[in-house]
Residue, then its C-alpha position, 0 to 999 in steps of 0.5 A: x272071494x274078492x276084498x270087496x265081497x259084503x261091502x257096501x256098494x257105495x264104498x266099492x265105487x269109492x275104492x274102485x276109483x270110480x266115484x268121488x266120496x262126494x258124488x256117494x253123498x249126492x247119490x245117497x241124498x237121492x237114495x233116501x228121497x226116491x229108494x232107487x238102488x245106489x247103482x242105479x243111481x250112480x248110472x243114471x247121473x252119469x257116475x259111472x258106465x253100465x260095465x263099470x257097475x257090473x264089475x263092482x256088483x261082481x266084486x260086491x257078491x262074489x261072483x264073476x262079471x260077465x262081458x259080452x264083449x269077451x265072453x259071448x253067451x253060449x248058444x247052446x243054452x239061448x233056448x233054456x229059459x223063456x226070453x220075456x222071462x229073461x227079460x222080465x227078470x234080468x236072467x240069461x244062461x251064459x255057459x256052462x263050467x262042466x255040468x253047471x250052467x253060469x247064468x247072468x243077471x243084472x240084479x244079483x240082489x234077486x238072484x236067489x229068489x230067481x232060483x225056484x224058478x230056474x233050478x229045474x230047467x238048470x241045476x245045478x246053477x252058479x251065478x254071474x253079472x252081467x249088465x242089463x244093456x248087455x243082457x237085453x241086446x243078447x236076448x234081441x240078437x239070439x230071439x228078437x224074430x220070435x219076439x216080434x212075431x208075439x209081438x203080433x199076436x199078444x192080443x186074445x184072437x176074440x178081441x184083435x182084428x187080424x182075423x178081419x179077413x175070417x168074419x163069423x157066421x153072425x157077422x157074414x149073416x148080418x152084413x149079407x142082410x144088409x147088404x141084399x136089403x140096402x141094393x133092394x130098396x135102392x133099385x126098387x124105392x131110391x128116394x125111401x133109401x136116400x131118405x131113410x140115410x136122410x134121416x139117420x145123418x140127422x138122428x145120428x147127428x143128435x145123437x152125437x150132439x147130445x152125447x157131448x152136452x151130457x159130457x159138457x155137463x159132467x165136466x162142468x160139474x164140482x171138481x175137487x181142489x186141485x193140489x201141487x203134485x208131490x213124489x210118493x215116498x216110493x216113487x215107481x219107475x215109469x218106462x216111455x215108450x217112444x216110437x220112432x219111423x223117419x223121425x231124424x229132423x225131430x229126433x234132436x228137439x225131441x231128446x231135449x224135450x225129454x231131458x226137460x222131464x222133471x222127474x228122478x233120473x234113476x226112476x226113468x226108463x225111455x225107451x226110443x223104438x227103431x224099425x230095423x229099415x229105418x236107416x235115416x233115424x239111425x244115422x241121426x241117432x248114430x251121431x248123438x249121445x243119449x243120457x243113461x236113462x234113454x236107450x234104443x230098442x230095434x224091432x225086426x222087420x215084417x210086413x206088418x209095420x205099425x206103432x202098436x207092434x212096435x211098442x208090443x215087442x219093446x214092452x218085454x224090454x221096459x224095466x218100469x212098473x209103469x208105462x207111458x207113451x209118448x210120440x216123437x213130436x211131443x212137448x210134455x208139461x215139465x212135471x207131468x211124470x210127477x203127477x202120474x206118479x203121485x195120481x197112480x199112488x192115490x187112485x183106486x185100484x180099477x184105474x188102470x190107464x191116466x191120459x193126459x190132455x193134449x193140445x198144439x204148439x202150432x195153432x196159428x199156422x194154417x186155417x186148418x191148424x187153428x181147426x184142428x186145434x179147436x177140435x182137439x180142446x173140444x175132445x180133451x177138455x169136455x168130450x173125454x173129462x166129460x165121458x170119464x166122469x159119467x163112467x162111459x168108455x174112454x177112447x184114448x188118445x194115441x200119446x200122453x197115456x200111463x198105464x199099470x204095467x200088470x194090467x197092460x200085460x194082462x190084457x196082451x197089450x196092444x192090437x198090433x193090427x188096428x191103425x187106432x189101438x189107442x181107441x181099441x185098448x180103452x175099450x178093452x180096458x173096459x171090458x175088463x173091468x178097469x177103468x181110465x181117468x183123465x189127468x189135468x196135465x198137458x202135452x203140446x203136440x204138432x198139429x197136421x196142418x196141411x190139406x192131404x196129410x190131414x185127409x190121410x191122418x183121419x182116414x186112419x182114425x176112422x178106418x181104426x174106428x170102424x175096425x174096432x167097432x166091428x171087432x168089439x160088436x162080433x159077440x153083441x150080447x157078451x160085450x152087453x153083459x161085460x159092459x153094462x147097459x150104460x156103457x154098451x150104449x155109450x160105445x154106440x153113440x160114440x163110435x156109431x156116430x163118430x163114423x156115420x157122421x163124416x160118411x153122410x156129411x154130404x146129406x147133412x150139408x144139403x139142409x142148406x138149400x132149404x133155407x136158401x129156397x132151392x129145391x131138395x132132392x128130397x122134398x118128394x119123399x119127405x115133404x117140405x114140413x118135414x124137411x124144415x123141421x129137420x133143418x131147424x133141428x140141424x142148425x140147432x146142433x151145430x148152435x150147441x156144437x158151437x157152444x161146446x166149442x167156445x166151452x173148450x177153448x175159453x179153458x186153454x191157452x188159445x182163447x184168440x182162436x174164438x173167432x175162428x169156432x163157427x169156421x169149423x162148419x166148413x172144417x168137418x165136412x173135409x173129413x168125408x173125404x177121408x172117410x171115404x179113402x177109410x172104406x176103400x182102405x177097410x177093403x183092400x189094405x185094413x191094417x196099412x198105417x198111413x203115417x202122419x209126417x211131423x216136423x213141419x212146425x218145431x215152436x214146441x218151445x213157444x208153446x204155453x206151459x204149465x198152468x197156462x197150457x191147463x187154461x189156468x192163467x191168461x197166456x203171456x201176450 
């Protein structure tokens, strides 16, 4: 036993040299406002080093302190516990003194109710300290290839796509009869089959259209007051997961807007994923000093190289009860952590999943900026505020989304193979019975403002989206039953028609010639009467996609892009081409990620904040 055995671990430090009795006073001041542990918050403020903590936490109990650096853990023993156990735990079998195993943790404070768990596997058991950091890279070093490969497969087999290649029997049934059908009618009637997808383009198109007045309405409804958000008394501890592939331009501003986060230092846990090729970030990283609460997690190689992989593998990693993720161009709202902490202590327990609203710091950067901008008002501030509050699935956004750590883990957490798991885990949410609200909070993004990465961006949101509609349509009837009535047809108009529309934007752009008094290639098959009639009612949705559209950006900060609402007509239209690269991709490459490029308009700090940015006050001129 050492002199500081039983000692308060504020008065070790203290002793030790390695605080002031003044930064003991700050550090207990914001003990009793957040209940972080003492030590954590010591680190987190920069007090003091991850090894200077595990040598008083060693001295506070007793035991001997564990470092990596001098004293390896003994591979013999790398197989004795699970490593997401480990992980999850802050535990690692050191070595062994004779016939006991010296096992380290990082919270000595739990130890003892680790051991039930660890005796039978270990016994007899003597316990040391280690630092979490150290810990962690020693669990990545000696398993990180098998955890990658978990990462892979963390979703149940019935509900991922990595089986896309192997359909079942209903889906071969199903596809071949449409197929035989589709080839049938066109050799043998092409103007019944051109007006057949004629007619489903216009249908397919209300349909759409009256999906998000329902929702225009929905949003519009009462809503109650808003308050200032406040810390729980127990504020949790939120995890970001951040994934990085060729961020190095952005990595610096991206550091910066995360250190302007208002939220207790010791409570956060942001996480920077690395993919082990990616060597330009690296060396951007290698020449900057983080803050305590942000680290780097490495992912092994493979051949399957997407976000949602990357963020499954650095989940075993996170320390937090909830998890966040944010993308590397992202500028959120200074005090947004503080109203997910305060939301999630508030909502019911089916809420499982807060997404924030996002919005672009680049609007007025190019013509397509300006629409895609609009778009965006129009999906997170009627189409989804309006879905969530007719208890419809929630497709979610890639970014700005909070979930309960238990019930992410719960479901395997993402597809590591879908190129839109942001769409497929709010399904699956639903699934299982939980439920996604929409926060009132505002992260400022960087909107795709050229031509070729725009097409390459939405081909993968649409492949993702045809994806996940077939994977989730395998069982019909069992998504019927799991869903409900409502919400199964909902997930038809939304993912149905989102897909149809871009694929068959051609045939709904030949309406044109009716007023224009050209003939119709169609006019034979349907007749002149029916083709008015279904101009008129082509006009009249895009009169009502208009409106929505005007709806939308009155409520943000960018109301000068007014104007620019009826130039989406001709904006829409570029996606068929995306649409069609999404085909050929769902063919021969289903899950190659077609990453979008960021850095290209780094304004994020001109961008509208706070109420301004939420559409609540007038933006400066």
């Amino acid at each position: 036993m050492t002199a500081h055995y039983g000692q308060p671990l504020g008065r070790i430090l203290c002793d030790l040299g390695l605080i002031t009795a003044e930064d003991l006073l700050a550090a207990l001041g914001r003990q009793a406002r957040t209940g972080a542990p003492l030590g954590r918050i010591c680190l987190a403020e920069g007090m003091i080093t991850e090894g200077e903590l595990r040598d008083a936490l060693a001295a506070q109990f007793g035991v001997e302190a564990c470092d990596a650096a001098r004293s390896p853990p003994d591979p013999s023993l790398s197989d004795a516990l699970d490593p997401a156990y480990c992980l999850a735990e802050g535990l690692l079998p050191w070595r062994r003194d004779g016939q006991i195993t010296v096992v380290a943790t990082s919270r000595p404070q739990d130890f003892a109710a680790r051991l039930p768990e660890i005796a039978g596997t270990l016994a007899p058991v003597r316990m040391a300290v280690a630092s979490a950091g150290d810990i962690e890279e020693a669990i990545a070093t000696r398993h990180g290839a098998a955890l990658a490969a978990r990462a892979e497969t963390r979703v149940a087999d019935g509900e991922s796509c990595r089986h896309w290649s192997r359909p079942t029997p209903e889906q071969r049934a199903v596809t071949l009869a449409l197929v035989l059908s589709a080839a049938g009618l066109l050799l043998l009637a092409p103007g019944i089959f051109f007006g057949a997808l004629f007619l489903w383009a216009l249908v397919s198109l209300a349909l759409a259209t009256g999906m998000k007045a329902m929702a225009l309405a929905a949003r519009l409804l009462p809503r109650p007051a808003r308050t200032p958000p406040r810390l729980p008394e127990r504020p949790p501890v939120i995890s970001i997961l951040v994934p990085l592939l060729d961020e190095g331009d952005i990595l610096p501003a991206l550091v910066g807007r995360l250190q302007a986060l208002d939220y207790p230092r010791a409570l956060l846990d942001v996480v920077l994923i690395l993919e082990e090729t990616d060597e330009g970030t690296r060396r951007v990283l290698d020449t900057m000093t983080l803050p305590p609460w942000i680290r780097v997690v490495e992912v092994p190689d493979s051949r399957l190289r997407t976000k949602p992989r990357a963020m499954n593998y650095a989940l075993d990693f996170c320390r937090g009860e909830i998890i966040g993720i944010y993308d590397a161009e992202d500028a959120p709202e200074r005090d947004q952590l503080i109203r997910v902490a305060a939301r999630f202590a508030e909502a019911p327990d089916d809420v499982a999943c807060l997404q924030g609203m996002l919005d672009y710091y680049n609007p007025h950067s190019t013509w397509l900026a300006r629409c895609f901008t609009i778009e965006y008002a129009t999906w997170f501030r009627v189409v989804l505020p309006g879905l969530a509050r007719l208890g419809l699935v929630v497709p979610l956004g890639g970014t700005t989304l909070f979930f309960r750590r238990d019930v992410l883990e719960a479901l395997g957490g993402w597809d590591a193979h879908n190129v839109t798991e942001d769409c497929d885990l709010g399904l699956r949410l639903a699934r299982h019975g939980w439920r996604t609200e929409i926060l009132e909070t505002v992260t400022q993004e960087e909107a795709n403002n050229r031509l070729l990465p725009w097409i390459r961006q939405r081909s993968r949101w649409l492949k993702g989206f045809m994806i996940t509609y077939a994977v989730h349509m395998r069982r019909p009837l069992q998504l019927f039953r799991q869903l409900g009535a409502r919400r199964f047809w909902g997930v038809q108009l939304l993912l149905l028609t989102a897909t149809t529309q871009f694929v068959l934007a051609p045939l709904l752009w030949s309406f044109w010639a009716v007023p224009l008094g050209l003939p119709h290639p169609l006019e034979g098959a349907l007749g002149r009467e029916t083709l008015i009639r279904a101009g008129l009612g082509f006009l009249l949705t895009e009169a009502v996609a208009v409106t929505i559209a005007i709806v939308a950006v009155r409520s943000t900060a960018h109301r000068g892009l007014l104007p620019w609402v009826p130039t989406t007509h001709l904006y829409f239209p570029i996606g068929a081409f995306a649409s069609y690269k999404a085909i050929v991709e769902l063919m021969r490459a289903p899950f190659y990620w077609d990453k979008t490029a960021h850095g290209h308009s780094l304004d994020a700090e001109r961008a509208p904040r706070g109420a301004e940015a939420r559409g609540l006050r007038r933006p400066r001129p």
